[in-house]
MARLOFI-484770 format. One record per residue: residue number from 1; residue in one letter; x, y, z of N, C-alpha, C in turn. Coordinates in steps of 0.1 Angstrom, whole numbers, m for minus. Each point is the difference from the previous one (the first is absolute). Example, Ala and Ser with C-alpha at 12.3 -4.5 7.8 and 13.67 -1.06 7.14 Angstrom:
BEGIN
{nr->1; rest->a; n_c1->132; n_c2->m57; n_c3->78; ca_c1->m9; ca_c2->12; ca_c3->0; c_c1->9; c_c2->12; c_c3->0} .
{nr->2; rest->s; n_c1->m4; n_c2->11; n_c3->m7; ca_c1->9; ca_c2->11; ca_c3->0; c_c1->m8; c_c2->11; c_c3->8} .
! end
This chain:
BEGIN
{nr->1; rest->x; n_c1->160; n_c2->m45; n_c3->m40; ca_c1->m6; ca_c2->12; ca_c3->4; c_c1->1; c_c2->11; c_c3->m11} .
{nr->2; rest->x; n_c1->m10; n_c2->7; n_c3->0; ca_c1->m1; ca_c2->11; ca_c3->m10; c_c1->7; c_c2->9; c_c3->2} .
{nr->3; rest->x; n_c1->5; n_c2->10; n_c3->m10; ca_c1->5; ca_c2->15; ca_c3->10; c_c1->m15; c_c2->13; c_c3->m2} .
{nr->4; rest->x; n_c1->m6; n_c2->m6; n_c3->m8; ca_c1->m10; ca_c2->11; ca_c3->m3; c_c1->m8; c_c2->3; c_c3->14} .
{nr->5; rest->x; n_c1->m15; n_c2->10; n_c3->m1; ca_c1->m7; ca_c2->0; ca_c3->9; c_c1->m12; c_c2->m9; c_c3->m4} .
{nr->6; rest->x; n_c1->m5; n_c2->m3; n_c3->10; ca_c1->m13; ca_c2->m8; ca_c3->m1; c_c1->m14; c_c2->10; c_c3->m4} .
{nr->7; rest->x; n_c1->m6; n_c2->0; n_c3->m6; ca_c1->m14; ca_c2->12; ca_c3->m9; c_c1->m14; c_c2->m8; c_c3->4} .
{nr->8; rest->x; n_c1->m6; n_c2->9; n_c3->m5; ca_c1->m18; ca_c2->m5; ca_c3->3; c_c1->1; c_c2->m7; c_c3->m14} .
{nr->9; rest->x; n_c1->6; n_c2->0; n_c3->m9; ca_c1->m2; ca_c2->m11; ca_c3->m14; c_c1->5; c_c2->m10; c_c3->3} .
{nr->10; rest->x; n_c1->13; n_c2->m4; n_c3->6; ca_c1->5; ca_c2->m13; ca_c3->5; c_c1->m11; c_c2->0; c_c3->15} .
{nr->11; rest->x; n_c1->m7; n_c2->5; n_c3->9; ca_c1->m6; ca_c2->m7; ca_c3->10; c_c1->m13; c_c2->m5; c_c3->m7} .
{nr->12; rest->x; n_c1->m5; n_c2->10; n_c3->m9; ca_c1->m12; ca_c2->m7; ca_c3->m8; c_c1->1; c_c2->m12; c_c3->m6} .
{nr->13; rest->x; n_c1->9; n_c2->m3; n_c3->m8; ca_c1->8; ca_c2->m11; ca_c3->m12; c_c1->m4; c_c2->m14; c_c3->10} .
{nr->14; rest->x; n_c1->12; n_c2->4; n_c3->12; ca_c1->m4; ca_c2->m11; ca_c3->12; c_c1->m12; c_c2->m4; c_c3->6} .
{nr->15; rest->x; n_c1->m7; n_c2->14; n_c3->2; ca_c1->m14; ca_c2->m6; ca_c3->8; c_c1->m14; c_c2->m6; c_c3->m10} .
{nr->16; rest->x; n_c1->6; n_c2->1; n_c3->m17; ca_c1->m10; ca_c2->m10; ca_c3->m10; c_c1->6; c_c2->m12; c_c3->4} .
{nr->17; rest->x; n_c1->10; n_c2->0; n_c3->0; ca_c1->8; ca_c2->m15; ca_c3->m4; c_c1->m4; c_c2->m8; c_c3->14} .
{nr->18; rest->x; n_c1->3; n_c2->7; n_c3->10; ca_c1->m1; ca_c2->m7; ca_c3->16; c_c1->m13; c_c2->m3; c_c3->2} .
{nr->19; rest->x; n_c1->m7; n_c2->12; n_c3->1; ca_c1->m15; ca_c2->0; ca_c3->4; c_c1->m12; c_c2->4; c_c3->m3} .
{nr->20; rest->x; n_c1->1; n_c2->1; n_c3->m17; ca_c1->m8; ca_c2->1; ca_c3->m8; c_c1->m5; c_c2->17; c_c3->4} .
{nr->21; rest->x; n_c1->m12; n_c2->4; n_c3->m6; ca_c1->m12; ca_c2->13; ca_c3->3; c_c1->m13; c_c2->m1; c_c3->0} .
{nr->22; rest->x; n_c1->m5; n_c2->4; n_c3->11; ca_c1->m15; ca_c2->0; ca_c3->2; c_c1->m4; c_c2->1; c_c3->m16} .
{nr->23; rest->x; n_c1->m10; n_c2->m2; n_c3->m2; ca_c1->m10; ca_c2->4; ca_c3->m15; c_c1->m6; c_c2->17; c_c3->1} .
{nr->24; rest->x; n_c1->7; n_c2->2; n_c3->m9; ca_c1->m2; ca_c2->15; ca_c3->m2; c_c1->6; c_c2->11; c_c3->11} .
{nr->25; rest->x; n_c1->14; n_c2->m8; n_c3->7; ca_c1->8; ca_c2->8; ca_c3->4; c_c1->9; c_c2->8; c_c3->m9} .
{nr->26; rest->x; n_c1->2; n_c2->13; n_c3->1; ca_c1->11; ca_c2->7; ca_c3->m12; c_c1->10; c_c2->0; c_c3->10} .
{nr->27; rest->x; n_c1->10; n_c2->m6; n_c3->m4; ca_c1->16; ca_c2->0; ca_c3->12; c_c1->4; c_c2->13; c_c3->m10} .
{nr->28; rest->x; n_c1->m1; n_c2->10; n_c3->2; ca_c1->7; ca_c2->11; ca_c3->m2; c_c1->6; c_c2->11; c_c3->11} .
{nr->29; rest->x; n_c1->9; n_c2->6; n_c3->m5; ca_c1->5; ca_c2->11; ca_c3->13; c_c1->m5; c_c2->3; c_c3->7} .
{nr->30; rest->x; n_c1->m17; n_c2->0; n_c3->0; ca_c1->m11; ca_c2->8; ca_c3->9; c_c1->m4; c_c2->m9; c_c3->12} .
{nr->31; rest->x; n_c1->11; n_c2->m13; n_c3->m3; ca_c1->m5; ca_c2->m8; ca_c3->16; c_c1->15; c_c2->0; c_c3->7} .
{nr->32; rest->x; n_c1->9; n_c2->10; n_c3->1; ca_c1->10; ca_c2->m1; ca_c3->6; c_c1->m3; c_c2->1; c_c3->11} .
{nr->33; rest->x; n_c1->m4; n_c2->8; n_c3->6; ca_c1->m7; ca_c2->8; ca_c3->17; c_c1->m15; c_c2->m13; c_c3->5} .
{nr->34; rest->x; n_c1->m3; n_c2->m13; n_c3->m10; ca_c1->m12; ca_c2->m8; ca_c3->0; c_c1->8; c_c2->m7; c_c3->13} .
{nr->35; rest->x; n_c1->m5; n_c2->m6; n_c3->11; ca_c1->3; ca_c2->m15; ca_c3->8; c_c1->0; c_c2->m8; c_c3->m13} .
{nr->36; rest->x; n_c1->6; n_c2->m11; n_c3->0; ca_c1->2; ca_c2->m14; ca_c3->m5; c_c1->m18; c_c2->m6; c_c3->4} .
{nr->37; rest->x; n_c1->m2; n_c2->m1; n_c3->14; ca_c1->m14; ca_c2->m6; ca_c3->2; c_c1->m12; c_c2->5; c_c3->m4} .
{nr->38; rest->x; n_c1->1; n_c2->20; n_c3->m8; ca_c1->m10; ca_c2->5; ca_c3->m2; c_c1->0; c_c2->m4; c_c3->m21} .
{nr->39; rest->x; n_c1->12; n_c2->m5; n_c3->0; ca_c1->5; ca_c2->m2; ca_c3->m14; c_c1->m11; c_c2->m14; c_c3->m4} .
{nr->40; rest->x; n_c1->2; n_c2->m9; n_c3->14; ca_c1->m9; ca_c2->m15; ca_c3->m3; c_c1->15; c_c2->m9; c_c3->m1} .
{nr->41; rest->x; n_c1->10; n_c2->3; n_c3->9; ca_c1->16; ca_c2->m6; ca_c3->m2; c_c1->0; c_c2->m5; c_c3->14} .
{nr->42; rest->x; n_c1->m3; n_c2->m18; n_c3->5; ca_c1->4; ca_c2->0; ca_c3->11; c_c1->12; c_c2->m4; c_c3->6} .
{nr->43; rest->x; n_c1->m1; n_c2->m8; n_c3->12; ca_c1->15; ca_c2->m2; ca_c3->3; c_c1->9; c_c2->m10; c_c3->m8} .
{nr->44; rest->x; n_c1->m7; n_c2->m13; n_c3->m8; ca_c1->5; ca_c2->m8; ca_c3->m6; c_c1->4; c_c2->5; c_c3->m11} .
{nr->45; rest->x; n_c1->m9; n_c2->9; n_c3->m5; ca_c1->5; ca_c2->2; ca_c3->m13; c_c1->17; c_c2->11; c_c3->m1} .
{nr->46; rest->x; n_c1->m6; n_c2->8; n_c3->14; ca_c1->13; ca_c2->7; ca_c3->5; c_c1->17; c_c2->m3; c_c3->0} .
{nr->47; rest->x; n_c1->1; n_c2->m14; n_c3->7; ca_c1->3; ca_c2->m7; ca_c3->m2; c_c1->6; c_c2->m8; c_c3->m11} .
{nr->48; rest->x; n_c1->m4; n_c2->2; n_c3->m7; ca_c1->m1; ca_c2->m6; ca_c3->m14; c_c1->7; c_c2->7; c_c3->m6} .
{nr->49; rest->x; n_c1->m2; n_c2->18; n_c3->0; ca_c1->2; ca_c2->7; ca_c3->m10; c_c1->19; c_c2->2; c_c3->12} .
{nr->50; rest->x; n_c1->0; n_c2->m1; n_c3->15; ca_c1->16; ca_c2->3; ca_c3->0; c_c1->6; c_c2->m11; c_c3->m5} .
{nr->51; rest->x; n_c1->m6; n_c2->m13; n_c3->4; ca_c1->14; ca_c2->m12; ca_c3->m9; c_c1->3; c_c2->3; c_c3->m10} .
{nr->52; rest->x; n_c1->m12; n_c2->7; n_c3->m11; ca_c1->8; ca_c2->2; ca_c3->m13; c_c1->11; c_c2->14; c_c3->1} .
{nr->53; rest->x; n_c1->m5; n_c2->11; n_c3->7; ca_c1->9; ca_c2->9; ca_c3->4; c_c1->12; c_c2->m8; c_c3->7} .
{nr->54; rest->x; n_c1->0; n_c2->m4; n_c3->6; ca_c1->19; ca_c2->m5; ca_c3->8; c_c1->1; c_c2->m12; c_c3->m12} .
{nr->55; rest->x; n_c1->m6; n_c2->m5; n_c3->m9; ca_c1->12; ca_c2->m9; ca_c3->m11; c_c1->2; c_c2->8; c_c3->m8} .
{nr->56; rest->x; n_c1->m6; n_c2->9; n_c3->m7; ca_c1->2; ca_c2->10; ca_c3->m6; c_c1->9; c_c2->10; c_c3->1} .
{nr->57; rest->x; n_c1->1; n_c2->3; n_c3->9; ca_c1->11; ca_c2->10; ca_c3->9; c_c1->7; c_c2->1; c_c3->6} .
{nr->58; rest->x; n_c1->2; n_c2->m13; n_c3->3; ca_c1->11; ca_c2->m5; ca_c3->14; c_c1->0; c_c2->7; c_c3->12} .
{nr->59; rest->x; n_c1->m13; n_c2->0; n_c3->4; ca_c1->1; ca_c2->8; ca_c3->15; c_c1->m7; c_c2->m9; c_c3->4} .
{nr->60; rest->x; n_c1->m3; n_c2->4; n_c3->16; ca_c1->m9; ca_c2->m10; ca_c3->7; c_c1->m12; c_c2->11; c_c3->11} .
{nr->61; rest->x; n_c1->m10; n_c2->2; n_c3->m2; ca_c1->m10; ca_c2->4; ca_c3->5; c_c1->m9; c_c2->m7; c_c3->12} .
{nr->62; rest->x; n_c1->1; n_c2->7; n_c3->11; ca_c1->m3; ca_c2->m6; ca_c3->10; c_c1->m13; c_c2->0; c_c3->4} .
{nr->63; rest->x; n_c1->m12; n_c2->m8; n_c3->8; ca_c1->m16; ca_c2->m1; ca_c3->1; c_c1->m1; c_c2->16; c_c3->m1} .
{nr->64; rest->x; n_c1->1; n_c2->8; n_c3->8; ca_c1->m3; ca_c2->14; ca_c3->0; c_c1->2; c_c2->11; c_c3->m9} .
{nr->65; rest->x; n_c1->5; n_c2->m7; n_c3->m13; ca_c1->4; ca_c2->7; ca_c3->m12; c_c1->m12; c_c2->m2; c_c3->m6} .
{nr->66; rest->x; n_c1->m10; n_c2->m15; n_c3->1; ca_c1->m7; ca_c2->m3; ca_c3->m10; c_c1->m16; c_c2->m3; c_c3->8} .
{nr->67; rest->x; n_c1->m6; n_c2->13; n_c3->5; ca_c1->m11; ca_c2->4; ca_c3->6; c_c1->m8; c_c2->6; c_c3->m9} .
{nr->68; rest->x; n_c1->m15; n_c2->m7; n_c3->m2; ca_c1->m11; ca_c2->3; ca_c3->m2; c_c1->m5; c_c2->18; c_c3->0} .
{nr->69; rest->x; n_c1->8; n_c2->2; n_c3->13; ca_c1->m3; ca_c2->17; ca_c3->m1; c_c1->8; c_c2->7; c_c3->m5} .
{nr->70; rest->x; n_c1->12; n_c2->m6; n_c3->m10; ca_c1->8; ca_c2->6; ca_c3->m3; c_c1->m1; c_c2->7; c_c3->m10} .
{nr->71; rest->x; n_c1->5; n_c2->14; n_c3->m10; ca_c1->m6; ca_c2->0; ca_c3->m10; c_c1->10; c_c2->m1; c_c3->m11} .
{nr->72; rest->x; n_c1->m2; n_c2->m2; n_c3->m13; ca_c1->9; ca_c2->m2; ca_c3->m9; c_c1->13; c_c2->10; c_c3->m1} .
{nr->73; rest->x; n_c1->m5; n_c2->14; n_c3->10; ca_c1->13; ca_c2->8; ca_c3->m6; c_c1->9; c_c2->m2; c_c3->15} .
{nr->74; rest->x; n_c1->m7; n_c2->m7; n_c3->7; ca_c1->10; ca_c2->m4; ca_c3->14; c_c1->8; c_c2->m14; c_c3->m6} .
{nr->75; rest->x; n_c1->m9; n_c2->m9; n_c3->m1; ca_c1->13; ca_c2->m12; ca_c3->m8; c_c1->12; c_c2->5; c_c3->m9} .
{nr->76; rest->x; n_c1->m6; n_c2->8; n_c3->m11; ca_c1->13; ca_c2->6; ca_c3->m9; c_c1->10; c_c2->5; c_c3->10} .
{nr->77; rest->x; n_c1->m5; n_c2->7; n_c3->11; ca_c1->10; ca_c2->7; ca_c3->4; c_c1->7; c_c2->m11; c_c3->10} .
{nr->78; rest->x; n_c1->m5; n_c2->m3; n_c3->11; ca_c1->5; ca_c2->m17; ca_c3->0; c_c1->13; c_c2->m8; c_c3->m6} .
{nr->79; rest->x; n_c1->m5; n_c2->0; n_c3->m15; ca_c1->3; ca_c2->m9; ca_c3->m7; c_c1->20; c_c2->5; c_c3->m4} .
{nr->80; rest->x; n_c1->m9; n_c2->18; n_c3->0; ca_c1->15; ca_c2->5; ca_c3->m8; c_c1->7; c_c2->5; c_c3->13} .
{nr->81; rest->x; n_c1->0; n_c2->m1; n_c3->13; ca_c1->7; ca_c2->1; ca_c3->11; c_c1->5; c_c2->m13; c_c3->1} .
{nr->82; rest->x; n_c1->m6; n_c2->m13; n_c3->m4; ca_c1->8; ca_c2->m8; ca_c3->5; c_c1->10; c_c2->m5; c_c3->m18} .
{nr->83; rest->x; n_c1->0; n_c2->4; n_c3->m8; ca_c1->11; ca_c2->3; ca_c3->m6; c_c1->8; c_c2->3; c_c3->m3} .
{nr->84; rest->x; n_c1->m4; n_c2->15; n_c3->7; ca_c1->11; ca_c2->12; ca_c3->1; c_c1->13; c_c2->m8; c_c3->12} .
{nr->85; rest->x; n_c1->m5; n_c2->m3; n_c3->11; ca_c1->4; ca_c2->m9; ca_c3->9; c_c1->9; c_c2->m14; c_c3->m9} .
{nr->86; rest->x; n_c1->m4; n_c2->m5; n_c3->m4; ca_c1->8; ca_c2->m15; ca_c3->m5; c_c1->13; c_c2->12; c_c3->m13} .
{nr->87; rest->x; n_c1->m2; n_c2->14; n_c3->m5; ca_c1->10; ca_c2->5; ca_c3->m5; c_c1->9; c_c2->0; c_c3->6} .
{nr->88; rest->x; n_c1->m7; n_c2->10; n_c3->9; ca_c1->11; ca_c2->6; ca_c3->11; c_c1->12; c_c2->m12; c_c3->7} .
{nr->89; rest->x; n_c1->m6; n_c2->m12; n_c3->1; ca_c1->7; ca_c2->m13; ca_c3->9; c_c1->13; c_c2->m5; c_c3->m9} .
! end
């Protein structure tokens, strides 16, 4: 497990590697507040992108973490509550 925080450059990094980008999507800061399904990100690929989050990070994310309506700056936050959590333990 990391001690850092998890960022929109490590969620981006992940979501090329996991589940690629639409053609002529810009993954830039400006889609933090985007849905995942308005992004063209569905549940598989969702999916996709937490397995590499929990081997990556040693946490474990549950179905309701990794929703299609979710938006990239809800995962981050997500991501770094359930870190902060595996510190604190």
């Amino acid at each position: 497990m990391t001690d850092s925080r998890f960022t929109f450059d490590d969620l981006r990094q992940i979501l090329l590697k996991a589940a690629g980008a639409e053609e002529g999507l810009d993954l830039d800061e400006d889609i933090l507040d985007t849905t995942f399904q308005e992004l063209g990100y569905e549940s598989l690929a969702l999916l996709e992108t937490g397995g590499c989050i929990e081997r990556e990070y040693g946490i474990t994310l549950d179905d309701e973490a990794l929703t299609d309506t979710l938006t990239p700056r809800d995962l981050i936050g997500t991501v770094n509550e359930r870190l902060a959590a595996g510190r604190a333990a």
